[in-house]
Each structure stands twice: as structure tokens, then as C-alpha cells.
VMD Tcl script that draws the C-alpha trace (Angstrom):
set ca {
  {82.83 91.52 126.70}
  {85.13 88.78 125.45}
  {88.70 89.85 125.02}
  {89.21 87.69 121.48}
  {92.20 89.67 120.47}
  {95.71 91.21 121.93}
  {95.83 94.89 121.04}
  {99.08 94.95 122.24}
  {99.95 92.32 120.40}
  {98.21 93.84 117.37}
  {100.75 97.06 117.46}
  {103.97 95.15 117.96}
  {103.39 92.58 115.29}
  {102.64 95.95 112.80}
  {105.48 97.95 113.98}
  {107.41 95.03 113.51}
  {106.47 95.09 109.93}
  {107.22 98.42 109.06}
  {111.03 97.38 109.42}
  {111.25 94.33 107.31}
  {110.75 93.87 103.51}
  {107.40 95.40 103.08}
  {104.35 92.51 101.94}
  {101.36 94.86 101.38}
  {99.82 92.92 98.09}
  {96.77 92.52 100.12}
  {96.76 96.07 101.03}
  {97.11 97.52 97.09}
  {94.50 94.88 96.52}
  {91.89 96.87 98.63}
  {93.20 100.42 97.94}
  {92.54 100.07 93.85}
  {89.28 98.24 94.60}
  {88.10 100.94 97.22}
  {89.50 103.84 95.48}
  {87.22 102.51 92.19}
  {84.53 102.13 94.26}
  {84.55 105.42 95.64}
  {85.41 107.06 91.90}
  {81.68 105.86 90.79}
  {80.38 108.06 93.32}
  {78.66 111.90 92.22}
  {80.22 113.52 94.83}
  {82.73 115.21 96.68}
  {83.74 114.35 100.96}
  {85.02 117.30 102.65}
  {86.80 115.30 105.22}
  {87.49 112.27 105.07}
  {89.28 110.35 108.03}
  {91.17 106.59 107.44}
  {91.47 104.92 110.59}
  {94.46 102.26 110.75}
  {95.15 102.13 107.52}
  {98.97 101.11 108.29}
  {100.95 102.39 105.78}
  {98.40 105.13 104.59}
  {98.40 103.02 101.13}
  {94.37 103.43 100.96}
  {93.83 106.83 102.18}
  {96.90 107.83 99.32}
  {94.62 105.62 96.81}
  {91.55 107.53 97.43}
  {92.99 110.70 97.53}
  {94.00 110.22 94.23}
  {90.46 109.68 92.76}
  {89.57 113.58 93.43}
  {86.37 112.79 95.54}
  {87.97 113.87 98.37}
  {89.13 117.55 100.22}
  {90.80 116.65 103.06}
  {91.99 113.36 104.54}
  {93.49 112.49 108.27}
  {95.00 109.10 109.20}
  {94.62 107.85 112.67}
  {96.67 105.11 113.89}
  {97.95 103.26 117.00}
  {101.51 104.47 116.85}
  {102.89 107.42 115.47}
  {105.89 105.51 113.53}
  {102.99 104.26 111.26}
  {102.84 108.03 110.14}
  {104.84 109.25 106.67}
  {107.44 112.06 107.03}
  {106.20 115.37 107.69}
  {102.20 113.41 107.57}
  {99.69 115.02 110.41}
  {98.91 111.74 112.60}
  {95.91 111.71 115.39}
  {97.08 108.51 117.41}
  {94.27 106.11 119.18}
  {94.07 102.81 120.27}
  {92.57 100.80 118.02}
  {88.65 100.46 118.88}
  {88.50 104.14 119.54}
  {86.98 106.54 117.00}
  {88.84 110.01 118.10}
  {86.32 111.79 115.56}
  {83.69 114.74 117.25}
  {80.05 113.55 116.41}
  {78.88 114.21 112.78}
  {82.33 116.27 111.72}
  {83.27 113.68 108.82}
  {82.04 113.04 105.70}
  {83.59 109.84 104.99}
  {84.96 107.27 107.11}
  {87.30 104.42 105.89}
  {88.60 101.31 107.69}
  {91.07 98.89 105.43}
  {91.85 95.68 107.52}
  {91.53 96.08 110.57}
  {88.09 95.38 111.93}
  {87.74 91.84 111.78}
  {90.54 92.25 115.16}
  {88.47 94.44 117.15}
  {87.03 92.86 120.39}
  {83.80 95.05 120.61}
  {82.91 95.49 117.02}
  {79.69 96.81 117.15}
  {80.74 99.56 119.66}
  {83.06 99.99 116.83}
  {80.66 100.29 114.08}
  {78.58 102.98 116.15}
  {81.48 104.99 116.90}
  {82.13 105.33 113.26}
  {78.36 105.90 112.43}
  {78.14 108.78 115.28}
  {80.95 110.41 113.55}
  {79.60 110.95 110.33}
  {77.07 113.77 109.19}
  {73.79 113.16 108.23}
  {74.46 111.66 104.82}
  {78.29 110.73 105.20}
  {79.70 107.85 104.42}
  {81.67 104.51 105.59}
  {83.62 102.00 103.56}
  {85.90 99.07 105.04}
  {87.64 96.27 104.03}
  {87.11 93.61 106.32}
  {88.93 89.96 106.05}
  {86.04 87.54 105.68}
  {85.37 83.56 106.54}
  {87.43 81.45 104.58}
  {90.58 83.86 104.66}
  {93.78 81.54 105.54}
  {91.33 78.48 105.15}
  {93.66 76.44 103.62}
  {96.50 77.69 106.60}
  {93.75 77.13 109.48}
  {92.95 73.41 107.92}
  {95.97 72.12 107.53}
  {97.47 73.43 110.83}
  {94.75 72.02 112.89}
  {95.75 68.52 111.43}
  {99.68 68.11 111.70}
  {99.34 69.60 115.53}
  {96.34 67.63 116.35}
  {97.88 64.34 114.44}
  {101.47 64.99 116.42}
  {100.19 66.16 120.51}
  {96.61 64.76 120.39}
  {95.36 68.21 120.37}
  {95.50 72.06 118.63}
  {95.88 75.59 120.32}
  {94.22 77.89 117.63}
  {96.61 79.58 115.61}
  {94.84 81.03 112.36}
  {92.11 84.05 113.91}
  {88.14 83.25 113.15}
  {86.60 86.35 110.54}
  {83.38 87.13 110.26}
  {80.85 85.98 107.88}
  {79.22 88.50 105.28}
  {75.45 88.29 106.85}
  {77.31 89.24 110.33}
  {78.85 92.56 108.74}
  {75.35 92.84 107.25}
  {73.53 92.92 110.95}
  {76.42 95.23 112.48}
  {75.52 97.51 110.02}
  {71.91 97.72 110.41}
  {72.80 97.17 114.39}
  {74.92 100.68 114.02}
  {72.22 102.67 112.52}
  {73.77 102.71 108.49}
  {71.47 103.44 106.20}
  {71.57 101.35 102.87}
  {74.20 99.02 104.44}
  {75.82 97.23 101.46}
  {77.56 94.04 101.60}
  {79.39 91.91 99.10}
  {82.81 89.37 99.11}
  {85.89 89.47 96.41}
  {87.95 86.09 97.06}
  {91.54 86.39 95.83}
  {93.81 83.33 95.85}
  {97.49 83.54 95.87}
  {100.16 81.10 95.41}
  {103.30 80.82 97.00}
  {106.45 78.34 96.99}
  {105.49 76.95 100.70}
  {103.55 77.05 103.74}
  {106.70 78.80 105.04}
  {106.34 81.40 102.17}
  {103.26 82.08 103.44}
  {103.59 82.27 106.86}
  {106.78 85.22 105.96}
  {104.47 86.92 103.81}
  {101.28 87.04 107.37}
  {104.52 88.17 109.60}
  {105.77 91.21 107.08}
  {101.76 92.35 106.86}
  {101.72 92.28 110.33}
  {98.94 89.05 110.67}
  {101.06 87.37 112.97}
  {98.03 85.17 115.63}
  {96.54 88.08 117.84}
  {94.39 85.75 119.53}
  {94.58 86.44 124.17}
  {94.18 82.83 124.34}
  {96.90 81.75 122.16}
  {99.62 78.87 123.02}
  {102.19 80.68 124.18}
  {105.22 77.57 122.59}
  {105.79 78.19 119.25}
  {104.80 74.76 117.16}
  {107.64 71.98 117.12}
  {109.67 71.48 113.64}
  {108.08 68.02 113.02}
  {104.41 69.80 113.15}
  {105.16 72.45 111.28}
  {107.26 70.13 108.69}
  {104.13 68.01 109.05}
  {101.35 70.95 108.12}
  {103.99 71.89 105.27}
  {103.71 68.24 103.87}
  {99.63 68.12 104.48}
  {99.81 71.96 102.64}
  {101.55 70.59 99.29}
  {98.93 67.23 99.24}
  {95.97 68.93 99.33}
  {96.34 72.64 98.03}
  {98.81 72.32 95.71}
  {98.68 73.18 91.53}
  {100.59 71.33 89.47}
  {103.88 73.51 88.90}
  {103.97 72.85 93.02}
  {103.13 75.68 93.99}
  {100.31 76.39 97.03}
  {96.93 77.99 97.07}
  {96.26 80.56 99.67}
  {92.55 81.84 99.81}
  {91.86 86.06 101.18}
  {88.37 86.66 101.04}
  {87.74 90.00 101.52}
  {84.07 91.88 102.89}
  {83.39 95.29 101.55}
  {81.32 97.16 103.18}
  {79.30 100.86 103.06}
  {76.66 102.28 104.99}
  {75.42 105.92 104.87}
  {74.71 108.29 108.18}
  {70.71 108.74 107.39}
  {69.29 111.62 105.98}
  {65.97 112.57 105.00}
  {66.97 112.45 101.43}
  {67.97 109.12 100.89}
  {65.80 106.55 99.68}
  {64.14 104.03 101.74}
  {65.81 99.99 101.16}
  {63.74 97.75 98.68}
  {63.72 94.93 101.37}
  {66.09 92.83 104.16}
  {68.70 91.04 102.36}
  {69.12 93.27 99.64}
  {72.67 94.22 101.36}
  {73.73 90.98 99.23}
  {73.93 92.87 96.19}
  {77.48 93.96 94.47}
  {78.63 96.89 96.15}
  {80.10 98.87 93.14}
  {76.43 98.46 91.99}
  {75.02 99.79 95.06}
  {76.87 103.08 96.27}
  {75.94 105.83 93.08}
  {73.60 108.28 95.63}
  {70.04 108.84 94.49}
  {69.26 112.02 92.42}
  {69.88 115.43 93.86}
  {72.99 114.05 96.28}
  {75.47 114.97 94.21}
}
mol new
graphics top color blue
foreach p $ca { graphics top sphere $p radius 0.5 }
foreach p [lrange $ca 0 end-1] q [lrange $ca 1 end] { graphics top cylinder $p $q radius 0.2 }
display resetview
């Protein structure tokens, strides 16, 4: 298996964020939309576990709906815990969850870093019960396009050549097949794109650093970029992604995901593909689940 990402890495650039001025936009972006997701459901999760959630802003969000009993947090470091908050702490591609004693399982974020996702995914799905459920927020292709373009250019124009320093996501139709590869039933697939603007590149790049996005990736240049090329990407940033006020485009396109443990009651899917339908449209159980 390819090591893609730094785990250790991973932890230090999020613990690092919990002690700065807090940028978690992104993060209350996927909370409301998961949390109204979850509210169109006809039933109630017993337990429900959130794993790396960071700040515990999604499992809070879909606690509030009323769908669910119980919900546990498990994390990488215990600092990532609230006061007084119950904390199970595991690295980040392990599932510490017996087989089938959850009802729902939610991952906001985080997946697109794992380095064996779809030992991952069937982790997850072996911890559900027969008819539980999984939802995740997963950072899609074209996320930081605009960063990863412009980048690539002022390094490439300045040394003759680019270390990679904006991480690849995942397309939707791979989420699709690691579903289906796990064993989901119903696996449900669709994209929200949200753009945001900011003064700079550099406004930006403090915004990835306080969410804790800092580059993960093992084979990263280890020599931070000179002035000129960052000065450089900053210049190529305001020519071609810029609005007229002056103010930059920044593109997060987010994958959100379901899949249900099978059960005998659920009904069969219409056909392959069908996982490109809206999610919201897609989760209501059939009859007699509720």
C-alpha cells in the first residue's frame, strides 16, 4: 500500500489549529447540511459514533436534530476532546467500533487523507448493524483547484519544476465504487461546490493552516517555496481568479456520501449509477423502517 499521506503530520497540523483563531466555515458548512440531511430521515440511531470530527462541530449539529440517542467522538488526540466530553482516541484509519454495535456512523473531512481507504470504508461498514447507517463528508476533485493551478505555474515558471503542494481528492464515481467495494447497500453519492472569496492567496493559505489543511502529502518538498514564487502564484491568483471588487475565488467541492449495513428489508437498487442522484432525495428509508 502506498503511503500518500503523513498521519503524523495530519495530527500536528490539527492540534496546531486548535490554538490559533479558529477557521471552521467549511466545517459549519457540512454540519447544517448533514444535520438536514439526517432530519429527513423516519427514524431514530441509538448510537451513533463521529469519527474525527475535530472540533465535535458535526456530531453537536446532529445531535441537535433529535434523531439521535447517544453519540461518541473518536479522535487522534485527546486535546481534540471538549471539557468534561467522553473521548475514545485512535489513529486515524482505525475504526475502534465492535462489529455491528452502531447504528450510525459519521465521518466529516477526513477521508479523502486516509492512505488505505477502502480498508477504511469496510471498517466502518463492519461496524454497523444490519440496517445502520454511514454519512461523510468527503473533499472532492476540484477542491483548492484554483490554489493547485496557480501554484504549479509560478514554481514551475521560477525552478523549472513543481514539488506537489495542494493534496489530489477523489472523484465522486470513486466514492461511488468504495461504497459498493465495502458492502453499503443503497450507496448514495452527490457533490455541493461552495466558492469562497478572500482578499489574497495569502488569505487563503491562513485560512488551510487554522483548519488544519496544511500539505500532508509523505512525498512533499521539504523547503518551504521562495518569496518570489509565492509573490509570483499571488500575482497569477489575482489574473485569473479574481472578481471585480479584487477579491479571489476559492472553489471546496464537497462529496456526500451514505450507504446502509444490508438488511433483508431494504429495497433492492433500481440500477448501477443511480448513486448519482441528490442525496437529500435518496436517504428517507422504505416503508416499515421507521
Amino acid at each position: 500500500m502506498e503511503t500518500l499521506f503523513d498521519h503524523a503530520l495530519i495530527d500536528a497540523n490539527r492540534r496546531r489549529a486548535l490554538s490559533g483563531e479558529p477557521a471552521d466555515f467549511l466545517l459549519s458548512l457540512v454540519a447544517r447540511e448533514l444535520a438536514e440531511r439526517l432530519a429527513v430521515i423516519e427514524r431514530r440511531f441509538a448510537r451513533a459514533v463521529e469519527l474525527h470530527g475535530h472540533t465535535g462541530l458535526v456530531a453537536r449539529a446532529l445531535l441537535e436534530t433529535g434523531k439521535i440517542d447517544a453519540m461518541e467522538r473518536v479522535e487522534s488526540d485527546p486535546r481534540f476532546s471538549a471539557p468534561d466530553e467522553a473521548l475514545t482516541v485512535a489513529p486515524l484509519e482505525t475504526v475502534p467500533v465492535a462489529p455491528q454495535s452502531v447504528n450510525l456512523v459519521v465521518s466529516p473531512l477526513m477521508l479523502h487523507l486516509t492512505n488505505d481507504t477502502p480498508g477504511v470504508f469496510v471498517q466502518i461498514r463492519r461496524a454497523l448493524a444490519p440496517d445502520g447507517l454511514f454519512l461523510a463528508a468527503i473533499p472532492g476533485s476540484g477542491t483548492l483547484q484554483e490554489l493547485r493551478e496557480v501554484l504549479l505555474a509560478a514554481e514551475s515558471e521560477a525552478t523549472g519544476g513543481a514539488s506537489p503542494r495542494v493534496i489530489p481528492f477523489p472523484d465522486v464515481r470513486d466514492i461511488g465504487a468504495l461504497l459498493q467495494r465495502g458492502g453499503f447497500a443503497l450507496p448514495v453519492a452527490d457533490t455541493e461546490t461552495y466558492t469562497v472569496r478572500y482578499d489574497s492567496i495569502f488569505a487563503l493559505m491562513r485560512d488551510l493552516r487554522a483548519m488544519g489543511m496544511a500539505n500532508p502529502l509523505a512525498g512533499r518538498s521539504r523547503r518551504p517555496l521562495p518569496r518570489r514564487v509565492l509573490m509570483r502564484a499571488a500575482e497569477l491568483y489575482a489574473e485569473r481568479f479574481s472578481d471585480p471588487d479584487g477579491r479571489v475565488r476559492a472553489t471546496f467541492s464537497i462529496i456526500y456520501v451514505s450507504g446502509w449495513a444490508p438488511h433483508e428489508s431494504q429495497q433492492k437498487p433500481l440500477k448501477p449509477g443511480s448513486a448519482k442522484m441528490r442525496l437529500a432525495d435518496a436517504l428517507k428509508p422504505p416503508s416499515g423502517r421507521g
